[in-house]
Structures are given as C-alpha cells and as structure tokens.
N, C-alpha and C positions, 0 to 999 in steps of 0.2 A: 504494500500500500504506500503512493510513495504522491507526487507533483500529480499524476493522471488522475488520483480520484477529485482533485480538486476544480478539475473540468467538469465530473457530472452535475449536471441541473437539477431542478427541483422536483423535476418529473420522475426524473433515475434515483433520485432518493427517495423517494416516497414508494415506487414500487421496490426497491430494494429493502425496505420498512415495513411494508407488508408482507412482503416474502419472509422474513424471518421472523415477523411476527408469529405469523401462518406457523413456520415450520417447527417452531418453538411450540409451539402449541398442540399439533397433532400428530408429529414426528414424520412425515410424508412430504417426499419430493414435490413441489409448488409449480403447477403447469398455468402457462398464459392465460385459459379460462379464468382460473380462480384468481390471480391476480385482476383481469380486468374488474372481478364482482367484487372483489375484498377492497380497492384501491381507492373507489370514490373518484377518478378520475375515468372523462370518458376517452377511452380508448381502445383502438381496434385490439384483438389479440393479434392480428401481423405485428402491428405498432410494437406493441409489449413485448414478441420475439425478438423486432430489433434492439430494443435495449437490452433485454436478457443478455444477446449475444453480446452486445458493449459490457455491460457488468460480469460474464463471462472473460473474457479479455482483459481484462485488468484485472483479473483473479478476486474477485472480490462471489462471485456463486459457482458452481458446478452442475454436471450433470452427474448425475451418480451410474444413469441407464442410458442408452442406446435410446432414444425420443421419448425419455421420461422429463419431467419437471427439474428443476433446479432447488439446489440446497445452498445456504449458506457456505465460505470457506471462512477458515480463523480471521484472513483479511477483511471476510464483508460484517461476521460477528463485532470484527476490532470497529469499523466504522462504524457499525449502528453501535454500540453503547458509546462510544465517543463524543457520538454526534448527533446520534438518531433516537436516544432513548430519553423516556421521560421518567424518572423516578420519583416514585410520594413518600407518604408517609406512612408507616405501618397502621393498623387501627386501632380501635383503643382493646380490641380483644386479642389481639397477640401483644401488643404492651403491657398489658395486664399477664398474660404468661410469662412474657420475659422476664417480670419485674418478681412473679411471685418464684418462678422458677429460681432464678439466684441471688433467694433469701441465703445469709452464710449463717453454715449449722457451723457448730464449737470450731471442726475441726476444718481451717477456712482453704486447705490442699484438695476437699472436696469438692467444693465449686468450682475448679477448672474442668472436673467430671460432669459436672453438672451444664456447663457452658457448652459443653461439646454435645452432650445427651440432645440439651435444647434443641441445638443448633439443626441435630441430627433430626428429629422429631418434626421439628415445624416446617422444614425443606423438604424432608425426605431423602435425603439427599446424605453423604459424609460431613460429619462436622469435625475438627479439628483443632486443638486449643495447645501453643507449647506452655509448659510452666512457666512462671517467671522467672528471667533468669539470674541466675545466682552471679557471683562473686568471678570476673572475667578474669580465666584461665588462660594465660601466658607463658609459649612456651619458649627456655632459656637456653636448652641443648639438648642435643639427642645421641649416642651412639647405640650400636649392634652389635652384639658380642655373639658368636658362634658356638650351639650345642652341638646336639649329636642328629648326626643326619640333615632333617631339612628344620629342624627345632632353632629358633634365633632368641637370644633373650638382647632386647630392648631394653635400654635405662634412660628414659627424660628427665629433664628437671624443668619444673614449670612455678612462674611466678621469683619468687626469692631464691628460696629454696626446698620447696616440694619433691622431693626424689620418686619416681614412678618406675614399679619393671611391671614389665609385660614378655610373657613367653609366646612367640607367633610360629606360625606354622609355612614356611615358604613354597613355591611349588619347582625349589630344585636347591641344592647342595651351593652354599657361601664359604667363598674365604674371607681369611680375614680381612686380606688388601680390597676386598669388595663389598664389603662391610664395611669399612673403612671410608671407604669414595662413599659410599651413600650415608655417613654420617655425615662429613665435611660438606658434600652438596646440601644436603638438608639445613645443617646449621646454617650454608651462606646466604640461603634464600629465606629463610623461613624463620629464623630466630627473631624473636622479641616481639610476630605474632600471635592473635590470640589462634586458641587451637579449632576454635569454628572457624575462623576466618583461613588459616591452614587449611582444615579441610574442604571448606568451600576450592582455594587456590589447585588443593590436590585435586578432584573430580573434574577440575577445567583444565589442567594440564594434561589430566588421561582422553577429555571427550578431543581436544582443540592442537595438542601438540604431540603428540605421539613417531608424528613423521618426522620431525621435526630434530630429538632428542634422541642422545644416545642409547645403547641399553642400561649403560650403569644408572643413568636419570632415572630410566623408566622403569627400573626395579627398587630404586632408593624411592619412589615417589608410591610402588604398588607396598610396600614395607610398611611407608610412613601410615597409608593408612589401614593396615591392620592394627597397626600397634595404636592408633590417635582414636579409632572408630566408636572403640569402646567407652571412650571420654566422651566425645560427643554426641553419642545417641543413645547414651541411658537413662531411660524416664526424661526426654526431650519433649515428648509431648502426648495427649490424649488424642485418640481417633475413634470415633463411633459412628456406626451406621454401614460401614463397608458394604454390606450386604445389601442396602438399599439399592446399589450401582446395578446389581445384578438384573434390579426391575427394566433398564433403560437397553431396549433394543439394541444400539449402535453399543451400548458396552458388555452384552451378553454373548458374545463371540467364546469359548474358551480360552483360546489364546491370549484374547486381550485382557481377561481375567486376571487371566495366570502371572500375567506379563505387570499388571495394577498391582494385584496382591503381593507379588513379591515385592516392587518399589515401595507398600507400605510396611514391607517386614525388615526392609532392609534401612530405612528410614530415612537415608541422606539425601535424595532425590525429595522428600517433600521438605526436609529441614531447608535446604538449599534454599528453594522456595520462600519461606516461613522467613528468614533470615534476611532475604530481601527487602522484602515486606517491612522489618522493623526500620528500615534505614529510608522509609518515604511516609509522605504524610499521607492518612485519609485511608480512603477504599481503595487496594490494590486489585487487579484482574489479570490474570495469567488464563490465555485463549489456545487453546491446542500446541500446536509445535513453537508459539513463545515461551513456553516453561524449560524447551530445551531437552529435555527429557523423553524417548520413546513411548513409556508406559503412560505417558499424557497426554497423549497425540490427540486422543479423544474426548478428552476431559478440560475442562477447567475451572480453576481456582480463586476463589473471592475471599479474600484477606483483607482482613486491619489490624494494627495495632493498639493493646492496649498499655495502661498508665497507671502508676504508682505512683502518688506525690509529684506528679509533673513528669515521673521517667517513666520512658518506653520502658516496659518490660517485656514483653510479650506481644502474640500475634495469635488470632483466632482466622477460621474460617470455613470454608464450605467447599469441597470437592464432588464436581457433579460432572453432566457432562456439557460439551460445548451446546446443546439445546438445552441451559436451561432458562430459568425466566428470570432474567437480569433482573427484571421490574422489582420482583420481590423477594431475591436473594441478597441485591445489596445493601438494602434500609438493614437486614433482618442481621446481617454481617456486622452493618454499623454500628445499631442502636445495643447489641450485644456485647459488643468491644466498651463502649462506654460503660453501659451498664456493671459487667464483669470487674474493669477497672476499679468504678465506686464501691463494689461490693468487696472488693479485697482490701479496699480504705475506706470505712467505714466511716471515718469523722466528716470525709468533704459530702459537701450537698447533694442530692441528685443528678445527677448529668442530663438529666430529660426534663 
C-alpha cells in the first residue's frame, strides 16, 4: 500500500468499505451484484468490475476462485481501519461487564486472568494479557563452556551481578575455540542489552540475516537463544480462548492450527508482538503478514498498552482472524487496557 492508493476516489472507497464490510460479516467472497445492492451508490455491476479490477491491482482485494467474488488483502484491511473505519463507543452493557469483570479479589496476579478470560469471552475470539513487567533484566556477559557430547553449560551474568547457568542441548558437538567465538560475538553485540530486547535482536537476525553471516554467528546466535528463552518467556503472559480460533473457517485448516498452536507454545512470536506494542501509544493492529510471522499470516492482532502510576507496564489484546470486526474489537481492547491499568492501582480514579 504505498503513493497508488492515494489516487482512489471516493467511489473506490466506498465500494472497497462495503466489501469488507460485507466480508467481515459473512465470511464469503463479495461479487459485483452484492456490492452494487450493499453500496448505496448507483452503479452498473460492469462499472463495479472495473474498479474491482483497479483495487485488485494495487493489491488492496483478491480473488480467492476462478470468477468468484473478491476478499479483502492485509493491504485493503490496513486501509479500511486507517481510513475507512468508524469506531464508537462500547454500550453501557459491556461497560458494565468490563467494569464488574475486573473487580481485584485479594490476590491482585488474578486479574491479569481475569482481563484475558474477559477479553476472550466478549470477542470470542483469543485474548491475551503479559504480566506486568518486572525489574529490566540486563544482560552483562555470557560465555559456553563444553560438557559431554552435545550438552553446553552456559554462564551469564545479568544486571550487576546476577550469575545465571543454564545447561543447553546443541544439535552437534563444540569446541572450545567455538564456544569461545560465540561468547566474544555475543558479548560484542549484545552486552548491556536488556535480555527481551536480545531476544527480540536474536529472532530478526535468524528471520533477516542468515545469508548474510557466518556459521560461527549463526550458531553463537541459535545458542544465545536456548540459553536467554527461558528468561524471557516464563509466565510472560496469559492466553485464553485459543480454541475459539478453531470456530473461524479461514483458520480451521489443520495445518494452520498446528502451525498457531505451536507459535503460542513456543511464545516469542506473540511476545515479539506484545513488546512492540509497549513502545507506541494507543490501539496497536498487526494485519496478516505485518506481524512478520508465518503462523499469523491469517490472523491478527489488536493490542494496547496498559499503566501503572503513569508506567507502561504491560500490553493486553485480542488474536483473531484478519475478518474480524475492527468496529468492536478495538473500543473493547481499549476501554480494557484502561480499565485493567486502574484496577491494578486502585487509588487513581476511574479511567472511564
């Protein structure tokens, strides 16, 4: 989506507005007929083909079939909530759930359960909540020291002086001089980062540089994260609903299951995300293959940030798929992220 879509008129927005209204709504490829009756504009269905085929061209719909209807792509999604969406205000009967929902019982590590249950619940959809985060973990040096076979024991030291071993498992036999190189790399680039911020660095060195870098890199960098993994994605955050995804046609495939489920088992792929998300104001949207991620290709993700005494701590949100209903997924993202914030600081006022 780039300079061309800023040529379409008001005509090509409005039927590209009703298309995905349309297809958000009944999950079904949107043929010229239905656009002409849904648009309120009068126009022929030749008419409405030739734009089709201009909004096709600029990657903005598809066809999925052989002279079936057209679907939105991530680009025509990205312009209609950019540009083409209207969003309200939730009513006063889900404000009233959200509000009694994350009432905080004694033990105030429940309402992040609770935020996410919500979330899951009134969408249908995955909801999604990291903890808040704790006390940033800075890492100071690492090396590799060699057991037996393919066994490596790890020793970091993070913050001051925190000392950390970890015993990994590699998928071939080290020496030391190789062990060695992948400390000293690691140290040159990566010392005195925090170890999310590392591992975020790690995952885009393996998706983006690979060709790029030696193999001593690119075994010191598969190392770093066995041994960092465990740091950064234990109890990172809450997920509920998964199962809901399974309702949604475009994500009932097996494969593409399989392919979700593990990206949430394995958890850096949604942290990745999530972590983004802290470092921008407001309602974030991550649309199909913007997340960067395969397992997401179908999916995506509406995130915010929430606050603690004025600090970001955290990030909630909703994992569905790209057909979902922006309209009432993002209030319901927002008004929760506040809410959740106030309820883990009790003394400030309301946020609504």
């Amino acid at each position: 989506m780039g300079k061309n879509t800023q040529m379409l008129n008001e005509r090509s927005l409005q039927l590209l507005k009703t298309l995905v209204e349309r297809y958000i709504n009944d999950g079904q490829p949107v043929g010229s007929r239905a656009l002409s009756k849904d648009s309120d504009l009068n126009l022929s269905p030749a008419t409405i083909r030739n734009v089709m085929a201009d909004l096709e061209e600029l990657g903005l719909v598809q066809s999925p079939h052989t002279s079936a209807g057209r679907v939105p792509t991530a680009s025509g999604y990205r312009l209609f909530v950019d540009s083409l969406l209207t969003v309200g205000p939730l009513n006063a009967e889900e404000l009233s759930r959200l509000h009694q929902g994350l009432i905080v019982p004694e033990d105030s590590s429940q309402v992040i359960g609770m935020a996410s249950r919500l979330l899951s619940e009134l969408t249908q959809m995955a909801g999604v909540v990291t903890l808040p985060k704790r006390e940033i973990v800075c890492l100071r040096h690492v090396e590799f020291l060699p057991l037996s076979n393919t066994r490596v024991l790890v020793i970091f030291v993070t913050n001051e002086q925190e000392v950390h071993n970890r015993i990994i498992h590699t998928t071939r036999v080290f020496n030391q001089a190789e062990l060695q190189y992948a400390g000293n790399y690691l140290n040159s680039i990566y010392a005195g980062q925090s170890l999310a911020s590392v591992m975020d660095a790690l995952v885009k060195d393996l998706q983006t540089t690979q060709e790029h870098i030696n193999q001593g890199m690119l075994d010191a960098i598969k190392m770093a994260q066995l041994a960092f993994s465990q740091e950064t994605t234990k109890d990172d955050y809450v997920l509920t609903g998964e199962t809901n995804l399974m309702g949604f046609s475009e994500l009932s495939d097996m494969d593409k299951l399989k392919q979700l489920f593990e990206a949430f088992s394995q958890k850096q792929g949604v942290i990745h995300l999530l972590d983004q998300s802290m470092k921008a104001d407001g309602v974030q949207i991550f649309i199909g293959e913007e997340s960067g991620y395969q397992a997401f290709k179908d999916c995506s993700l509406v995130t915010s940030s929430y606050s603690i005494s004025d600090e970001v701590v955290g990030v909630l949100g909703v994992i569905g798929p790209t057909r979902m209903n922006y309209q009432k997924i993002i209030p319901f993202v927002d008004v929760t992220a506040k809410l959740l914030g106030a309820a883990l600081n009790p003394k400030s006022a309301s946020p609504l």
